[in-house]
N, C-alpha and C positions, 0 to 999 in steps of 0.2 A: 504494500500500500504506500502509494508515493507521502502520503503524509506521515507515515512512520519514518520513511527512510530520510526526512529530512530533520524529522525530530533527534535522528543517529548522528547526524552530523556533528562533526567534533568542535566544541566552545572557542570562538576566536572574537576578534575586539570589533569583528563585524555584526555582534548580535548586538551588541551596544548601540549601535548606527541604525539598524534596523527597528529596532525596538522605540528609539525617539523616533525616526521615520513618522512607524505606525502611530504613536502618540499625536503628533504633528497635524495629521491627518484627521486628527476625529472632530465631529460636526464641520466639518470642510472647510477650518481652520488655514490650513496652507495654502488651498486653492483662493480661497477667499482675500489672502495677503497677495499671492501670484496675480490674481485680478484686478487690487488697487493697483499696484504696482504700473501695472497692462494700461490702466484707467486712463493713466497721469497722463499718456502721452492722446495724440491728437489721432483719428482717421484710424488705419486698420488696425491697430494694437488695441486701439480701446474699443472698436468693434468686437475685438477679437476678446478683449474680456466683459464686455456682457454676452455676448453668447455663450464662454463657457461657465460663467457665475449662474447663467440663467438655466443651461443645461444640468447645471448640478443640480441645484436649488429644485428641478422637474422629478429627475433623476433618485434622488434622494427621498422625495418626498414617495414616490410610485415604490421604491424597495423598501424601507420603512414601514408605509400604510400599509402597501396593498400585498406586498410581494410574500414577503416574511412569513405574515401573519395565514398567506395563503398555504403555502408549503411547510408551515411548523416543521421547520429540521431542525433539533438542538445545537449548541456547537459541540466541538471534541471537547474527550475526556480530558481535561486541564492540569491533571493529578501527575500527568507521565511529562510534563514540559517543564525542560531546567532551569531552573530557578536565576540563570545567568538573562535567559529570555523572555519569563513570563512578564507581564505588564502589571503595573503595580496595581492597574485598581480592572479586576476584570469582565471584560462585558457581559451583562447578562439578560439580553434579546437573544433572538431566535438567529438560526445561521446563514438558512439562505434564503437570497442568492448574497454577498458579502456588499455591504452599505458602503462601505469604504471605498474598492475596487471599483463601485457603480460611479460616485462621483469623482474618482481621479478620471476615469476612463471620459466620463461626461466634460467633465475642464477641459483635459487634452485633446479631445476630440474637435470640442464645441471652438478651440482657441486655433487648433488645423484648420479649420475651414474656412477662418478670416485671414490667417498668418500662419500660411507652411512652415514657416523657418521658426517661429516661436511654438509652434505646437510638436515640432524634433526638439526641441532644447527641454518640452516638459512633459516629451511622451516617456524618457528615461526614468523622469521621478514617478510620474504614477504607475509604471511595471513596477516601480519600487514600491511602493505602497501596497499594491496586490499581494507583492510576494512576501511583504514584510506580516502579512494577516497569517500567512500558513507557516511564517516562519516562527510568530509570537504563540503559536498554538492554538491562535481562537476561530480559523475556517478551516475547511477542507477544498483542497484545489477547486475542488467543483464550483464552491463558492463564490471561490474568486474570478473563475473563467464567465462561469453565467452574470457575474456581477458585470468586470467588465462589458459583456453582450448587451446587458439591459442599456448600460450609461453611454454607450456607442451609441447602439439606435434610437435614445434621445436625442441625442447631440445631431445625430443626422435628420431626425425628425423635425425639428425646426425651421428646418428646412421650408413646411408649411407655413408659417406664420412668418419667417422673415427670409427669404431670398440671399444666397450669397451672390453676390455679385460678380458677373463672367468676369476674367480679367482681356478676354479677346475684345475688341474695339467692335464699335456697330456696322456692318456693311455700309459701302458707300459705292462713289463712281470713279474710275481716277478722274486726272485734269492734266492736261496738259497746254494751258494756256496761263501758266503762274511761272514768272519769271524768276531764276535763281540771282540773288540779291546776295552778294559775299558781304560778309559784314554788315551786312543790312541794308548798305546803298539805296536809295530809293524808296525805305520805308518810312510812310508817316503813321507810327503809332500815340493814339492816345493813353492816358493813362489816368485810371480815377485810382486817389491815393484813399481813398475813403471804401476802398471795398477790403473784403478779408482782415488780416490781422493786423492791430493797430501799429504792430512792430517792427513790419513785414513793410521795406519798402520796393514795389516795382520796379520803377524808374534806375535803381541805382544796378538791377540786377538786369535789365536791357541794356543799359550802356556799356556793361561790363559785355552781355555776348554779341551785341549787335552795336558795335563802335557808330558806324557812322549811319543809321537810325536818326530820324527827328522825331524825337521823344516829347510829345508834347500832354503837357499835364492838366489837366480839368481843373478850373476857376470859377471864381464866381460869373454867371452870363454867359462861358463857354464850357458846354458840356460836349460830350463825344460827336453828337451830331454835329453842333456850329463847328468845333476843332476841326475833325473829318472833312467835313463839306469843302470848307476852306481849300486845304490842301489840294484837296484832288479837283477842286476849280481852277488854282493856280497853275495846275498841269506839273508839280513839283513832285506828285507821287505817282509810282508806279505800282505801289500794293499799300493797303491799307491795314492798321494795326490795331488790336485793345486790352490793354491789361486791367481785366477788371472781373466784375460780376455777371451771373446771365445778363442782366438787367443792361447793363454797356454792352457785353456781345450782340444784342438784339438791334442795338440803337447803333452800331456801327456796320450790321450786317447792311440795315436797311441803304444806308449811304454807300457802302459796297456795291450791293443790285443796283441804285441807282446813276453811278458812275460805269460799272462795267469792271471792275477793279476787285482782284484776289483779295481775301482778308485773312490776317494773322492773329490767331487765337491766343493769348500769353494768360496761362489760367491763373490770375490771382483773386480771385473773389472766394465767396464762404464753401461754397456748394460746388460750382463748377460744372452744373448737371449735362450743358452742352459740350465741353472738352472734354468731360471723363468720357461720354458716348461717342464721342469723337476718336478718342484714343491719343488725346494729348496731354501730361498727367503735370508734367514739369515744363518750368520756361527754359530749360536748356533742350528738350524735344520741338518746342516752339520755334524757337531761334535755331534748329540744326534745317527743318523743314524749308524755313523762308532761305537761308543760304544754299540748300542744294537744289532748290525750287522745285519741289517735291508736293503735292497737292490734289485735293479729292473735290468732288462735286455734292452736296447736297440736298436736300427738300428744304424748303422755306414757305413757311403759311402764313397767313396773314386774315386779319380780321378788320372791316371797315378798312381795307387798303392799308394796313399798319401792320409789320411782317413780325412774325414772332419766331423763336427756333423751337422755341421746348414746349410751352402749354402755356392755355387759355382757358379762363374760368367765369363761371358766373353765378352767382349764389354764395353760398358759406363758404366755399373752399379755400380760396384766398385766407380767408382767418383760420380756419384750421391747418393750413401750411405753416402759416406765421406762426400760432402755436405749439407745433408737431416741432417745427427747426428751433424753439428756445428752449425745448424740454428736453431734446433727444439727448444734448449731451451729459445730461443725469441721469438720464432713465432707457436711453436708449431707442432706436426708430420705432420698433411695434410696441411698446411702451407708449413713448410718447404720441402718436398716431390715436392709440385707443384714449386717452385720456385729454386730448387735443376733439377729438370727436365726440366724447360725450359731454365737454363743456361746450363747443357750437352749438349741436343739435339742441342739449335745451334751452336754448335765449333765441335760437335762429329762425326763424321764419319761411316756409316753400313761398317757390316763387311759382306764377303759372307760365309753361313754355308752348311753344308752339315749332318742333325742329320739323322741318323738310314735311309739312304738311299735317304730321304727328302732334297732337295734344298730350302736355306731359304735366303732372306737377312734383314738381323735383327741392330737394332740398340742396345739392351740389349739383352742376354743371361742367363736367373735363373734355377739353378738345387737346387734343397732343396733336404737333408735329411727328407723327408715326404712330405704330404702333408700342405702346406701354409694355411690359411687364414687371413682376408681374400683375394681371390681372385685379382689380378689386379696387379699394378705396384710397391704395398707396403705391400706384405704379411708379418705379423707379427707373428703369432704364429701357432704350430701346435696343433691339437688336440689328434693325435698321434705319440707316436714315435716309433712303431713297425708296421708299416705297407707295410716295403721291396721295398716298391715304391722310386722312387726319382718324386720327383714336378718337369717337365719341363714347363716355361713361356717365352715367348719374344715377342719383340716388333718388327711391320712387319717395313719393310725400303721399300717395293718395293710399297705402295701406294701413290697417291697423296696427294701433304701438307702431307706428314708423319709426320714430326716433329710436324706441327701445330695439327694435329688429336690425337698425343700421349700427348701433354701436355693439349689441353681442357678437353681428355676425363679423367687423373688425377684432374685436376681443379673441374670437376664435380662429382669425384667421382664415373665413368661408366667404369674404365678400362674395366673390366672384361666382357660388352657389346659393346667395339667398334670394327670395324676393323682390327684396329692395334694391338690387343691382341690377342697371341695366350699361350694354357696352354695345358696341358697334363701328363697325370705318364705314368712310364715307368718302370719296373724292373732293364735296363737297358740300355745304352745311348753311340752310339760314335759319337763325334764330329770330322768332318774334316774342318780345315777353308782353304776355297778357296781363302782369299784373303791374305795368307802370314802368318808366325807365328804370334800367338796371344798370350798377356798373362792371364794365370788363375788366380781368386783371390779366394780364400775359406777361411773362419772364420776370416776374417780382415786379415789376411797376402796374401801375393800374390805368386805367384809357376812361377815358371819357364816356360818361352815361348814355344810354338810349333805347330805344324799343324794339330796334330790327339790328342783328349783328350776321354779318356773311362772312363766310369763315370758306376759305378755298385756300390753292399752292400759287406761289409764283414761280418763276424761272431758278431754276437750280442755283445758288450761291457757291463760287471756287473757296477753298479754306485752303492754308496751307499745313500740309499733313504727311510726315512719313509713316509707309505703311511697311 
């Protein structure tokens, strides 16, 4: 019996190490410190520690409640483990499948699938933790193997409820009408020093890779469109630039299309939602693209003639975005999404629609530049950005318990299976609201009020992009 023959194992200064190990580990103590740790930093790390804090936390609680108490196996006989190894104060729950095992395996798992390279630095400790259970005397391997099983396919089950994010970039077109600019020669990039971190300055990190670049900064009276416009009026630029937020990517795309003129993506704003889908992650990818003039083609939609790249809204959604982006980084995206939804929903008001001939009455309104995923009340990325469609979603009003139907079915992670969701593409889209001017929001900024909004594509926009 493998649990004997390890109990035979002869006394060395490694049952000491093991033994705190296993201490270390209990109520998910260690993971729990490994996940502030994770927290502190920005983007995938601290992705990566609420999913595997969250995976425990699931994990733990499903072998505990439900698991143990299903399978009443005792632990081993504790009488025959040497006294170099036994733990001072000894467990006395039931055995399997092993509590411990369940949430190392859940951490290490849940923190791989945000960040490979941190989930190999702590897939070593939680084998240790597993084995450190059979080696203190209080599982039997089986314990430990089914434990780890359970806390894996937690951690991959979340899968449901928050999406990991591809790291392949969204399809596009190539282009081959974007000039290769060495050093930048010819680029007029704006630059809003007010997006992203307050610490965090643009401009000083463009001059560094694009020397001879006309870096010019956003002022009071001149914002990215006046800047832009200017330039490419002058005839002094040959490609057009923005370091900033969607919100500036939008507003410099439009003067893009309307000149004729490539544009250069430098993702410094909070979110980034159109460069991550893009596949441009840093300004040194940015600046490598416009120098070897390297460039893809687009979709660009627009609403009342006003071009958007990412999404447009009408209804609640706008404040539950703004909500959902100030929470997420305490609590996390499906966290803050579900708690972002159920303080709209109840103060928020349906509005009555009228899309493409269809009578609706909707509590949110999403039109995307492509299609979403995934699917439901928190689409995050596209998988392409040329596919001429716009993503229509909304949330029904005219069911019973509306509100309460739309925030469980977030809570659980079913949008895209309840009632209350409806989605659809469309080439193109008019909206009339029946219940009085409404305002649109597209790309974090918000547009001017009215009753009738037409939502179509314009001519593909060039970006500059290595692929």
């Amino acid at each position: 019996m493998l649990l004997e023959r390890v109990g035979r194992l002869p006394t060395t200064r490694v049952d000491r190490w093991l033994r705190r190990l296993s201490t270390a580990a209990d109520h998910g103590k260690l993971w729990v410190l490994i996940g502030a740790v994770l927290g502190l930093q920005r983007g995938t790390f601290r992705r990566a520690a609420v999913r595997g804090v969250g995976s425990l936390a699931v994990s733990s609680a499903l072998v505990n409640v439900v698991l143990k108490r299903l399978f009443g196996r005792v632990r081993p006989d504790l009488a025959a483990v040497q006294s170099s190894r036994a733990l001072r104060r000894s467990p006395h729950t039931l055995s399997f499948p092993s509590g411990h095992s369940a949430s190392a395996a859940a951490f290490a798992a849940g923190v791989a699938m945000e960040s490979p390279v941190a989930g190999a630095l702590i897939a070593p400790v939680a084998l240790g933790v597993g084995y450190s259970r059979v080696h203190v005397g209080v599982h039997y391997p089986g314990d430990v193997v089914a434990g780890m099983a359970v806390g894996g396919a937690v951690a991959l089950a979340t899968q449901h409820w928050w999406r990991v994010r591809p790291t392949d970039p969204a399809r596009v077109w190539s282009a081959w009408d974007a000039p290769a600019l060495p050093d930048g020669e010819g680029l007029v990039i704006a630059v809003n020093p007010r997006s992203g971190r307050e610490d965090y300055d643009p401009a000083a990190d463009i001059a560094e890779l694009l020397p001879k670049a006309e870096v010019l900064e956003l002022r009071e009276g001149a914002g990215v469109s006046e800047l832009l416009s200017e330039a490419a009026q002058s005839g002094r630029a040959r490609a057009l630039g923005v370091a900033g937020g969607d919100g500036s990517v939008a507003a410099a795309a439009a003067v893009a299309l309307e000149f004729g003129l490539p544009l250069a993506v430098v993702p410094a704003g909070t979110l980034n939602h159109f460069a991550r889908d893009l596949g441009v992650a840093t300004p040194p990818e940015a600046a490598d693209a416009v120098v070897r003039g390297e460039a893809v083609q687009v979709d660009v939609a627009e609403v009342n003639g006003v071009p958007f790249l990412n999404t447009a809204s009408i209804g609640s959604y706008p404040e539950m975005v703004e909500r959902r982006d100030r929470l997420s980084g305490r609590m996390g995206k499906w966290a803050a999404l579900t708690v972002a939804a159920a303080q709209v929903l109840r103060h928020g008001s349906p509005v009555e629609l009228d899309l493409n001939g269809r009578r609706i009455s909707a509590w949110i309104l999403f039109v995307g530049n492509g299609c979403y995923v995934p699917r439901g009340l928190s689409p995050a990325w596209r998988p392409r950005l040329e596919d001429r469609l716009l993503d229509v979603q909304y949330l029904r009003a005219d069911l019973r318990f509306g509100r309460t139907r739309a925030v469980i079915a977030t809570l659980l992670g079913i949008s895209e299976h309840s009632r209350s969701y409806v989605g659809f593409q469309a080439p193109a889209l008019t909206v009339r609201s029946l219940s009085g001017p409404q305002q649109v929001a597209y790309d974090g900024e918000t547009g001017e009020s009215s009753t009738e909004f037409v939502f179509g594509k314009r001519e593909r926009l060039t970006v500059y992009c290595s692929r």
